[in-house]
N, CA and C atoms as an extended XYZ file, in Angstrom:
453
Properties=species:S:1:pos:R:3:atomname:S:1:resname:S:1:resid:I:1 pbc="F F F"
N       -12.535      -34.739       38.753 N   UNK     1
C       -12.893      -33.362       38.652 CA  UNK     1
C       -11.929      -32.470       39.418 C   UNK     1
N       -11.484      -33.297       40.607 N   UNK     2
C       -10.180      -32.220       41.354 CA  UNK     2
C        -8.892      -32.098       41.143 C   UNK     2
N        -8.635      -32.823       39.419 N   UNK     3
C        -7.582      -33.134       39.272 CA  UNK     3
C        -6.790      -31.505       38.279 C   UNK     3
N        -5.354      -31.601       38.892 N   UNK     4
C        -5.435      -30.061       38.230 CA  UNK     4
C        -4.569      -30.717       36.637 C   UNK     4
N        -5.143      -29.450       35.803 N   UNK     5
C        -4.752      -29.694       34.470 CA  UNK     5
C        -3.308      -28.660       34.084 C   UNK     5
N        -2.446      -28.985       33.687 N   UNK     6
C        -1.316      -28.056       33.470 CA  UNK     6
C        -1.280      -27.601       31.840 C   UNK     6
N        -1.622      -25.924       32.156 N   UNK     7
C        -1.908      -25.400       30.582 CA  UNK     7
C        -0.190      -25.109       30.222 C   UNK     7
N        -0.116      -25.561       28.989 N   UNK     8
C         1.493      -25.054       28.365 CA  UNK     8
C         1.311      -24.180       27.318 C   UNK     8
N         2.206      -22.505       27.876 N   UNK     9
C         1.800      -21.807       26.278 CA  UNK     9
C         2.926      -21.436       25.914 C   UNK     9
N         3.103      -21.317       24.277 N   UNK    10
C         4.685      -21.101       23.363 CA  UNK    10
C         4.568      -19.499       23.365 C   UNK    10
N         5.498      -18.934       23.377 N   UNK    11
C         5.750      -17.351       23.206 CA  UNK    11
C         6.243      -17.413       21.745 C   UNK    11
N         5.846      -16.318       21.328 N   UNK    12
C         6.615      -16.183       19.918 CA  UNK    12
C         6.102      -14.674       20.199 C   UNK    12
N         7.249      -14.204       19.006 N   UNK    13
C         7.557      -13.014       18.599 CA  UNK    13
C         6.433      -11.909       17.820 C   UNK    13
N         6.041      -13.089       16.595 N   UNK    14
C         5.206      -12.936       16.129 CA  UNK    14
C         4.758      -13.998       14.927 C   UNK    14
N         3.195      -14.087       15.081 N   UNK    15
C         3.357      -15.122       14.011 CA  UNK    15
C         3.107      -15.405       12.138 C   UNK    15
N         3.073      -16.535       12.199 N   UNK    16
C         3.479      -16.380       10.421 CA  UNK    16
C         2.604      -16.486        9.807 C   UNK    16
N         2.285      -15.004        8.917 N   UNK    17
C         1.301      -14.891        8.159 CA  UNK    17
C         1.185      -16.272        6.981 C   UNK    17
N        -0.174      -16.323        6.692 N   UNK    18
C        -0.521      -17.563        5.953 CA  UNK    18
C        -0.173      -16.758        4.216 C   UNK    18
N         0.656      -17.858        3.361 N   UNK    19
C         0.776      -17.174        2.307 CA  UNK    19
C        -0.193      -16.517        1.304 C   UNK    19
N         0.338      -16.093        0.376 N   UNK    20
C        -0.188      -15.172       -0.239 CA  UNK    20
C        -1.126      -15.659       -1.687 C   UNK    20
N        -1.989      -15.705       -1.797 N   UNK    21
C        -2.710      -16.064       -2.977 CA  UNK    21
C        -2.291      -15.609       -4.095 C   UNK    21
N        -1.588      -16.486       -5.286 N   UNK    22
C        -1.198      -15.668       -6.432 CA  UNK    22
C        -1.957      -16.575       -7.516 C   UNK    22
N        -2.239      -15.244       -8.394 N   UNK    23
C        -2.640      -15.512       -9.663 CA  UNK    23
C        -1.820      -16.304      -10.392 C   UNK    23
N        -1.917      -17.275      -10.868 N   UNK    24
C        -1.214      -17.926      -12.380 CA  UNK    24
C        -1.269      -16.909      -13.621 C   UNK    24
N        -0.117      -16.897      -14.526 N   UNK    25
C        -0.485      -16.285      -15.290 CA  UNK    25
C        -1.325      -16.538      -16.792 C   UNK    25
N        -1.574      -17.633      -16.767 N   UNK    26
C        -2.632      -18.133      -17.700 CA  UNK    26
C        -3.634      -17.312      -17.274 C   UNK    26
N        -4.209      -17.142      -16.057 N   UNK    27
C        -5.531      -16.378      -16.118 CA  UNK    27
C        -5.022      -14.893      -15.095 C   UNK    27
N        -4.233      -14.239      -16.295 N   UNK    28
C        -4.053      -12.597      -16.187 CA  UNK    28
C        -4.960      -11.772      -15.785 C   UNK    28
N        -5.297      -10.623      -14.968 N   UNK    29
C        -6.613      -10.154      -14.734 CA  UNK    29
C        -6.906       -9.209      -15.396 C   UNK    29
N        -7.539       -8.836      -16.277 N   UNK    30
C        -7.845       -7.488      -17.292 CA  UNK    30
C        -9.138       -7.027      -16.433 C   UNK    30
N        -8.326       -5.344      -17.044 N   UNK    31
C        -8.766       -4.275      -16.679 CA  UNK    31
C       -10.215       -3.739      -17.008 C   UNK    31
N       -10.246       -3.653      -18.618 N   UNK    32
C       -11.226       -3.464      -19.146 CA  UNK    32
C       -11.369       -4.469      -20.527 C   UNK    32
N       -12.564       -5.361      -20.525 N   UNK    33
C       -12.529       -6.861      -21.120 CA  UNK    33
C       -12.316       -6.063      -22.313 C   UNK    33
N       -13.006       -4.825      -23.072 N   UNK    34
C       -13.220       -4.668      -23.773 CA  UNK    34
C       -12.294       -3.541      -25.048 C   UNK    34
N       -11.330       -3.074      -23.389 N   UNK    35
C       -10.592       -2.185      -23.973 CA  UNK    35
C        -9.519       -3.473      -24.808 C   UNK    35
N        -8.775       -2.534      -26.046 N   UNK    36
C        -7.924       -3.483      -27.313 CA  UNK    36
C        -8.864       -4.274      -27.715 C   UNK    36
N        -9.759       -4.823      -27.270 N   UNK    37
C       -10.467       -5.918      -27.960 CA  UNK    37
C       -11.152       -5.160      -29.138 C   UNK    37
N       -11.660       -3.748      -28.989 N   UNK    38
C       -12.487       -3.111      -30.042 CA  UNK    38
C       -11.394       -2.715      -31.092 C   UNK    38
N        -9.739       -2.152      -30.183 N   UNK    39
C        -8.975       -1.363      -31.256 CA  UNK    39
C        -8.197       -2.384      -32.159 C   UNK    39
N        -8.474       -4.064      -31.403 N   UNK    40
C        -7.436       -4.829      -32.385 CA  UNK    40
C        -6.218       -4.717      -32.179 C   UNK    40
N        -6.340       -4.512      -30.681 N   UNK    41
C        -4.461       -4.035      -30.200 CA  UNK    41
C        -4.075       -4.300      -28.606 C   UNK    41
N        -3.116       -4.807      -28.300 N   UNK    42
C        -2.800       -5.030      -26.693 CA  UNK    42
C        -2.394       -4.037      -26.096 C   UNK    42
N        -2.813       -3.447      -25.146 N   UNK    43
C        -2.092       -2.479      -24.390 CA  UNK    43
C        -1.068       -2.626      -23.756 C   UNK    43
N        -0.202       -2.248      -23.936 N   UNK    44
C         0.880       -2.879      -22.909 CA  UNK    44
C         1.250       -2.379      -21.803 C   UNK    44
N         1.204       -3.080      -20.476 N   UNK    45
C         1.213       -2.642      -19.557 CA  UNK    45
C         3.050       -2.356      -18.951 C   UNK    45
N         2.902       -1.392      -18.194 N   UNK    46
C         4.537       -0.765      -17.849 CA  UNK    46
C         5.048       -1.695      -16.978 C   UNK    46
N         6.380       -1.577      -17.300 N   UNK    47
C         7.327       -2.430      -17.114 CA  UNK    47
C         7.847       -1.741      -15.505 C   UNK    47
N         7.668       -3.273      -14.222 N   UNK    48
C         7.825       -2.573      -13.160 CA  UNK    48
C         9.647       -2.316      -12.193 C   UNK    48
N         9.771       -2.067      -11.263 N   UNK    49
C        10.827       -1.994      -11.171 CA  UNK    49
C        11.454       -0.577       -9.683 C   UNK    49
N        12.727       -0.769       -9.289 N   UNK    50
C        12.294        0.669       -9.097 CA  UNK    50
C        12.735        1.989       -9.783 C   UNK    50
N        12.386        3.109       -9.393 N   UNK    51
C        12.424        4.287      -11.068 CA  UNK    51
C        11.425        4.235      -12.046 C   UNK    51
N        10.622        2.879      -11.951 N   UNK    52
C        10.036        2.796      -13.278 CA  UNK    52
C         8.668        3.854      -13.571 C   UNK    52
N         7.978        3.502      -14.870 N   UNK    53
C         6.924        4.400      -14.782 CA  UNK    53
C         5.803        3.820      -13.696 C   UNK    53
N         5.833        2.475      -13.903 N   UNK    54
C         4.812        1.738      -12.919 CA  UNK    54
C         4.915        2.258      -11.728 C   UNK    54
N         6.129        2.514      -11.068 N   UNK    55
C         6.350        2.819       -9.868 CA  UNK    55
C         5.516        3.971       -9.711 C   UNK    55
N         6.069        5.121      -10.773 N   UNK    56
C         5.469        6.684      -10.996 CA  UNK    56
C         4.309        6.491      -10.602 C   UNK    56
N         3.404        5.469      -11.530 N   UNK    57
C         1.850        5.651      -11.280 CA  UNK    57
C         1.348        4.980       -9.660 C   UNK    57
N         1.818        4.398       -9.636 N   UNK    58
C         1.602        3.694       -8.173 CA  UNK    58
C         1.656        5.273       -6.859 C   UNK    58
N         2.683        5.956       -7.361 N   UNK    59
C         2.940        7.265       -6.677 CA  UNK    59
C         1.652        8.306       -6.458 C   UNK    59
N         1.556        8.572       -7.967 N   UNK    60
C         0.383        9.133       -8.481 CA  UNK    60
C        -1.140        8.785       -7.877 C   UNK    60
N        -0.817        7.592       -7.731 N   UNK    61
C        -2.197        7.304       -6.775 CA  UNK    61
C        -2.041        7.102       -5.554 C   UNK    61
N        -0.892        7.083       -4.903 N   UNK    62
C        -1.307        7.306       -3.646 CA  UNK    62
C        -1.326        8.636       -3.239 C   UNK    62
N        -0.882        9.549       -4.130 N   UNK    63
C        -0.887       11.462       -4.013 CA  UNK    63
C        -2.457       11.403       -4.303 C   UNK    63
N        -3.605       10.583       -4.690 N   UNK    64
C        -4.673       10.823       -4.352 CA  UNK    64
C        -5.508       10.608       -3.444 C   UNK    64
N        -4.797        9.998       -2.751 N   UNK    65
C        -5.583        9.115       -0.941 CA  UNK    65
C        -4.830       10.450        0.391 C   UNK    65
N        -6.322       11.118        0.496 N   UNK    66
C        -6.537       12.089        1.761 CA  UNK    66
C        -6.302       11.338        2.879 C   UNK    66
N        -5.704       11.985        4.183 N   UNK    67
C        -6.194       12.099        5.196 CA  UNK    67
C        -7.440       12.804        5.606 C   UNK    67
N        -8.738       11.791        6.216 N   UNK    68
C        -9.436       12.446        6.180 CA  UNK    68
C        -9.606       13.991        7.471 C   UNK    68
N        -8.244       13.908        8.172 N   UNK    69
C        -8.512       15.182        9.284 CA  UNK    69
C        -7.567       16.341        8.983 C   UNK    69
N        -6.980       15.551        8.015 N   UNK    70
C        -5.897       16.268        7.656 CA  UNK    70
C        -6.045       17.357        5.931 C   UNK    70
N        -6.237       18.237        5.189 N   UNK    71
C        -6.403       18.503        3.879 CA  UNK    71
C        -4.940       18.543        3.348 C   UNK    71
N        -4.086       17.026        3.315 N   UNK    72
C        -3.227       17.353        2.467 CA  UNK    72
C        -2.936       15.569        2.174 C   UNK    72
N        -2.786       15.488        0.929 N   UNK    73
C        -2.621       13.283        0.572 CA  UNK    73
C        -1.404       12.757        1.496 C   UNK    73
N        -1.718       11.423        1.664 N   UNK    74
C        -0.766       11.019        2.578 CA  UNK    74
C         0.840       11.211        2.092 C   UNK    74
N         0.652       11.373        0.724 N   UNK    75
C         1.864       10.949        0.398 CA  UNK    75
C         2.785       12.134        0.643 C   UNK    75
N         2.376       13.202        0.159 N   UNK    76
C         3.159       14.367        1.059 CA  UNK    76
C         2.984       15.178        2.388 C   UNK    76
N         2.152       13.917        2.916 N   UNK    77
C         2.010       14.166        4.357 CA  UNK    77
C         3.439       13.287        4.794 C   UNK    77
N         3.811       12.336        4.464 N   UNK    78
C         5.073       11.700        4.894 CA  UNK    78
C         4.754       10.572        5.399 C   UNK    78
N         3.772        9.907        5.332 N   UNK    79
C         3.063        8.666        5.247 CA  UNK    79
C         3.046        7.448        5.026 C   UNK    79
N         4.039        7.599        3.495 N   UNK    80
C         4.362        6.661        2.682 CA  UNK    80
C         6.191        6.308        3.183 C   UNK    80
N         6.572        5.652        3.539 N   UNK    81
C         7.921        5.349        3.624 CA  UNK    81
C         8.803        4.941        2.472 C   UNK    81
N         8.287        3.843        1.887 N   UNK    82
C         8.781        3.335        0.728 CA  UNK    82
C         7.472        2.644       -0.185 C   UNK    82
N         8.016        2.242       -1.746 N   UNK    83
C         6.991        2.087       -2.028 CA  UNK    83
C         7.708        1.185       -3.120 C   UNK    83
N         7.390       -0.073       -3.172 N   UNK    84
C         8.907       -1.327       -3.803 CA  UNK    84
C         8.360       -2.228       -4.831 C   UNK    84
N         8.877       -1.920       -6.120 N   UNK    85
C         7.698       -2.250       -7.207 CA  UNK    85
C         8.584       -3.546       -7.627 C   UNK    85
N         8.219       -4.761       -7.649 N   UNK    86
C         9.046       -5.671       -8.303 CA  UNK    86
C         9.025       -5.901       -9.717 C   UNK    86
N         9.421       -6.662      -10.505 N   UNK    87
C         9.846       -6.612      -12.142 CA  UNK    87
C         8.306       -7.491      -12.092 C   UNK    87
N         7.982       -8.410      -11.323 N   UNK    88
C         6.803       -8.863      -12.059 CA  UNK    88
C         5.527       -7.998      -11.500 C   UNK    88
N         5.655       -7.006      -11.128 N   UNK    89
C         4.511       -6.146      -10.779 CA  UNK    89
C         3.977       -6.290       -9.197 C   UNK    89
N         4.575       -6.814       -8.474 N   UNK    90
C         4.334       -7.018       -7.254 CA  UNK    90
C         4.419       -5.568       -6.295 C   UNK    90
N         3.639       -5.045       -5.683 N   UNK    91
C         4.089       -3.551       -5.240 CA  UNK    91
C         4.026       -3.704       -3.544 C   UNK    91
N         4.943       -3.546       -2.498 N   UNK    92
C         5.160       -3.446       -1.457 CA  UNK    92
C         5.255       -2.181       -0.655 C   UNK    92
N         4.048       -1.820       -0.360 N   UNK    93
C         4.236       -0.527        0.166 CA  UNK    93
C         4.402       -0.103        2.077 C   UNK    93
N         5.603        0.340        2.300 N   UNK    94
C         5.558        0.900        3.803 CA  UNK    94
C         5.233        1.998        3.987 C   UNK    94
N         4.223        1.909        5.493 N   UNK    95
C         3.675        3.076        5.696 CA  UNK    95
C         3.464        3.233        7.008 C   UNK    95
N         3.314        4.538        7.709 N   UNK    96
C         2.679        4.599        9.010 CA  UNK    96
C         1.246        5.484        8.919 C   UNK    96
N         1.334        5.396        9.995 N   UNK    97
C         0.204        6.854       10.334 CA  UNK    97
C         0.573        7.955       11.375 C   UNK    97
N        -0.077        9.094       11.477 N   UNK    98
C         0.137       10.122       12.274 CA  UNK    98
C         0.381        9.534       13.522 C   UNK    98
N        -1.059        8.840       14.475 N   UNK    99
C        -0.750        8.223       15.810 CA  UNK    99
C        -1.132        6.540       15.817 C   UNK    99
N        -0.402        5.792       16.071 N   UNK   100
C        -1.742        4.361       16.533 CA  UNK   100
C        -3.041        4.559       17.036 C   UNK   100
N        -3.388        5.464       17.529 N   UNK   101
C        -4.783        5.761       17.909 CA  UNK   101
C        -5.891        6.124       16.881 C   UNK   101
N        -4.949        6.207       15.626 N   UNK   102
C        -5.286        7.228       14.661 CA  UNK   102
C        -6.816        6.687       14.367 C   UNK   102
N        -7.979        7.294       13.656 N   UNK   103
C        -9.362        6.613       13.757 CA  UNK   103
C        -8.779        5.722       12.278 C   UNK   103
N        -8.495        6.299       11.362 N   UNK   104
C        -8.567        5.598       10.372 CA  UNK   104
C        -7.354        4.262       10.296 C   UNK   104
N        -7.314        3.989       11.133 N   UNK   105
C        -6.065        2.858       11.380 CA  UNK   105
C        -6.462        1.719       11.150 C   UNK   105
N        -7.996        1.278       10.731 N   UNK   106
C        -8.317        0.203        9.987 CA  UNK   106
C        -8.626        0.401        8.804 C   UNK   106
N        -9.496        1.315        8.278 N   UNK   107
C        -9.505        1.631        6.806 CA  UNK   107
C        -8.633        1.988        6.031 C   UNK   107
N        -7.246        2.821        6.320 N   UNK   108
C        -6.382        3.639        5.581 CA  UNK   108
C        -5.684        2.784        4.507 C   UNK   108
N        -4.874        1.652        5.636 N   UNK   109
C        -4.351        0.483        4.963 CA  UNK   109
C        -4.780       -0.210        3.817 C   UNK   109
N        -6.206       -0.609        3.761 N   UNK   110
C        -7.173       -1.124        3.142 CA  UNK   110
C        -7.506       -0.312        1.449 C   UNK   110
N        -7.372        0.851        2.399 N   UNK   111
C        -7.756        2.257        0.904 CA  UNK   111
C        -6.448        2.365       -0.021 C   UNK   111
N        -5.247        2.234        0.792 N   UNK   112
C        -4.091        1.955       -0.534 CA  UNK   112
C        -4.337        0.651       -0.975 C   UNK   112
N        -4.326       -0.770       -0.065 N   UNK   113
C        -3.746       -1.409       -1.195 CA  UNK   113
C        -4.907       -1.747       -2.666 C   UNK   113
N        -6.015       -1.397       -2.042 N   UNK   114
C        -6.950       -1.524       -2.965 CA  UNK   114
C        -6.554       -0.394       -4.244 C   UNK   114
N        -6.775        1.009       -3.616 N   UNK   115
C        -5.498        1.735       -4.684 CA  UNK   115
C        -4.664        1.513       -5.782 C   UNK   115
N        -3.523        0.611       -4.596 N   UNK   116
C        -2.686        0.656       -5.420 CA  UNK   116
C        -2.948       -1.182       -6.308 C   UNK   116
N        -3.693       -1.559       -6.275 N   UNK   117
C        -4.437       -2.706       -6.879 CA  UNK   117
C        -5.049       -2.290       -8.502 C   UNK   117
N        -5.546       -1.102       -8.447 N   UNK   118
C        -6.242       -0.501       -9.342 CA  UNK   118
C        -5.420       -0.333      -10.206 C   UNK   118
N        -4.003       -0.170      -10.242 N   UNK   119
C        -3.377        0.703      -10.970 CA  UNK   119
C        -2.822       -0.638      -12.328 C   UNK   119
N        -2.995       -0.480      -13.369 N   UNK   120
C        -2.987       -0.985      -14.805 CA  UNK   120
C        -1.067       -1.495      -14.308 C   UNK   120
N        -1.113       -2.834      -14.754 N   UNK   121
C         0.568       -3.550      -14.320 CA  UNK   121
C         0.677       -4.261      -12.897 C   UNK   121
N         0.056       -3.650      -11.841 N   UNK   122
C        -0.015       -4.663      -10.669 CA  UNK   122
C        -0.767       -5.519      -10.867 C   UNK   122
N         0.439       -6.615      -10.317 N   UNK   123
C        -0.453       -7.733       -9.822 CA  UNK   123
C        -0.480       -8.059       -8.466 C   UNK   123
N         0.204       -7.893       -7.448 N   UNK   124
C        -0.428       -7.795       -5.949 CA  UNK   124
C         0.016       -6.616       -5.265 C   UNK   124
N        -0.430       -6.551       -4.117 N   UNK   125
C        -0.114       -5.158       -3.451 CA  UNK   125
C         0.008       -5.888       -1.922 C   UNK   125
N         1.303       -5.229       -1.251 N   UNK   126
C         0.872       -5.696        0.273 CA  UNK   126
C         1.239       -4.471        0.796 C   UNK   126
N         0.614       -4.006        1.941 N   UNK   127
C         0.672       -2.498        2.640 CA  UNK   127
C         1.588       -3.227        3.944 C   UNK   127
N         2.359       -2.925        4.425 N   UNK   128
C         2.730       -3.086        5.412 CA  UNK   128
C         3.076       -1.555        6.580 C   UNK   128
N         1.976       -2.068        7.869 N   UNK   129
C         1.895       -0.868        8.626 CA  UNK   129
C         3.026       -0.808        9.651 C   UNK   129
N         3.701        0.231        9.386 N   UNK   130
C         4.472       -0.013       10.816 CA  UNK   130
C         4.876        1.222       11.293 C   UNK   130
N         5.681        1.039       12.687 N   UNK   131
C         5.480        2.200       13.821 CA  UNK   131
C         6.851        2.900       14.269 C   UNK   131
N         8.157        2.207       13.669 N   UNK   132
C         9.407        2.820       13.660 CA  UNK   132
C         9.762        3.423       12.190 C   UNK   132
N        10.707        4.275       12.179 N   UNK   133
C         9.893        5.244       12.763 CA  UNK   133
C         8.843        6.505       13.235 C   UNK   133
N         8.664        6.763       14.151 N   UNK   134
C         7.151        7.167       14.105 CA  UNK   134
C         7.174        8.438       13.499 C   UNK   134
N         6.041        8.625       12.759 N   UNK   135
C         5.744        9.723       12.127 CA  UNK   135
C         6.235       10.835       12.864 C   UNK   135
N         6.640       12.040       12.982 N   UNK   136
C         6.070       13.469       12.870 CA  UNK   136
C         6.475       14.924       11.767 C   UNK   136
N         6.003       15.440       12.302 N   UNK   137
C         6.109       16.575       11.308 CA  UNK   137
C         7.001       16.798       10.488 C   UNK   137
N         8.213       16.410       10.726 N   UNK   138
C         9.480       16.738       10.039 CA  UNK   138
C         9.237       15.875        8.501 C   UNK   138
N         8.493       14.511        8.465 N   UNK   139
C         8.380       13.840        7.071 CA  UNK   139
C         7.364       14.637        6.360 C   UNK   139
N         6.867       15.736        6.366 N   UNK   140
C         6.200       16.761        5.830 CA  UNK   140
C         6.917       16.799        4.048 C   UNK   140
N         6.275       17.214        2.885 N   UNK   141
C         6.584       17.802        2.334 CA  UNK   141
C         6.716       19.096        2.462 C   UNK   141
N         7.187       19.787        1.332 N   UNK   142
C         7.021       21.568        1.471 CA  UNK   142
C         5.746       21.799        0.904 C   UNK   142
N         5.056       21.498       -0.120 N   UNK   143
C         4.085       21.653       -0.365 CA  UNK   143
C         3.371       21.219        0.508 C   UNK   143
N         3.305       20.158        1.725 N   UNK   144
C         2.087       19.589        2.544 CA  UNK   144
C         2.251       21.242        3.893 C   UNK   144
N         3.576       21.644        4.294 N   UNK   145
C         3.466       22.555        5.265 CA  UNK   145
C         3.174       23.976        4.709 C   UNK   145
N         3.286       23.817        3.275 N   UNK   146
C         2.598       25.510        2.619 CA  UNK   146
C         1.099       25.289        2.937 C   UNK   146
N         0.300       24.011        2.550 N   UNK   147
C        -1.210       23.896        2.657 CA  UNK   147
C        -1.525       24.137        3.839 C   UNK   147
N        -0.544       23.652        4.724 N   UNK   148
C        -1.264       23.913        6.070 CA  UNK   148
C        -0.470       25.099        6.492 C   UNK   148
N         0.106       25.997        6.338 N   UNK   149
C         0.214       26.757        6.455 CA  UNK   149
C         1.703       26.884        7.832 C   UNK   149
N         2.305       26.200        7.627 N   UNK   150
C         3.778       25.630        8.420 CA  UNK   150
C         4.542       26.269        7.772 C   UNK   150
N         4.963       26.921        6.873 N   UNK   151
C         5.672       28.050        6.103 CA  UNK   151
C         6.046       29.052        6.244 C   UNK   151
């Protein structure tokens, strides 16, 4: 019992996320079972890339995700850093937030990639949050500093 035990601990940097669950494409995920099935026709979903339209819509929806303290979408709040659509529909989005303290710093993340999940042609989404570099005002759109009145 008086014997001493010597704890050994490894440092690392950071560690390695466990991979990523992918769909096979034998079992594709549809949108709506029913949509083409009534018209007798495939929809075809957009071809991804970057420039592409997929990309566009991926855009499009994140110009609909508020800050909730803020009245203007993240995306022309300056929010969005990049947003990286691969040819097989894979969408990689960088982003920060206003502060690390920020309240919504567990949900926000969560609310794009689900988002951008929704959108007809993706097939995965990963949000990646990060803190260089850090937001401020200057990644503003002009339209986000007319709303608030920075003009």
């Amino acid at each position: 019992m008086n014997e001493q035990r010597k704890i050994e601990t490894e440092k690392v940097d950071k560690p390695t996320p466990p991979p990523r669950a992918r769909v096979p494409e034998s079992v594709a995920r549809k949108r709506d079972y029913l949509s083409g099935f009534l018209a007798g026709e495939k929809e075809p979903e957009p071809a991804g890339g970057p420039g592409s339209d997929l990309q566009a819509s991926v855009v499009e929806v994140l110009k609909s995700i508020y800050d909730p303290e803020i009245p203007v979408d993240i995306y022309e709040l300056g929010l969005i850093y990049d947003v990286d659509i691969s040819d097989d529909g894979d969408a990689t989005i960088t982003m920060t937030l206003t502060t690390p303290h920020c309240p919504v710093a567990e949900s926000l993340p969560n609310e794009v990639e689900l988002r951008v999940l929704s959108v007809p042609g993706i097939r995965d989404a990963v949000v990646n949050l990060v803190w260089e570099p850090p937001w401020d005002p200057s990644k503003m759109s002009d339209e986000a500093r007319l709303e608030l009145g920075m003009l």
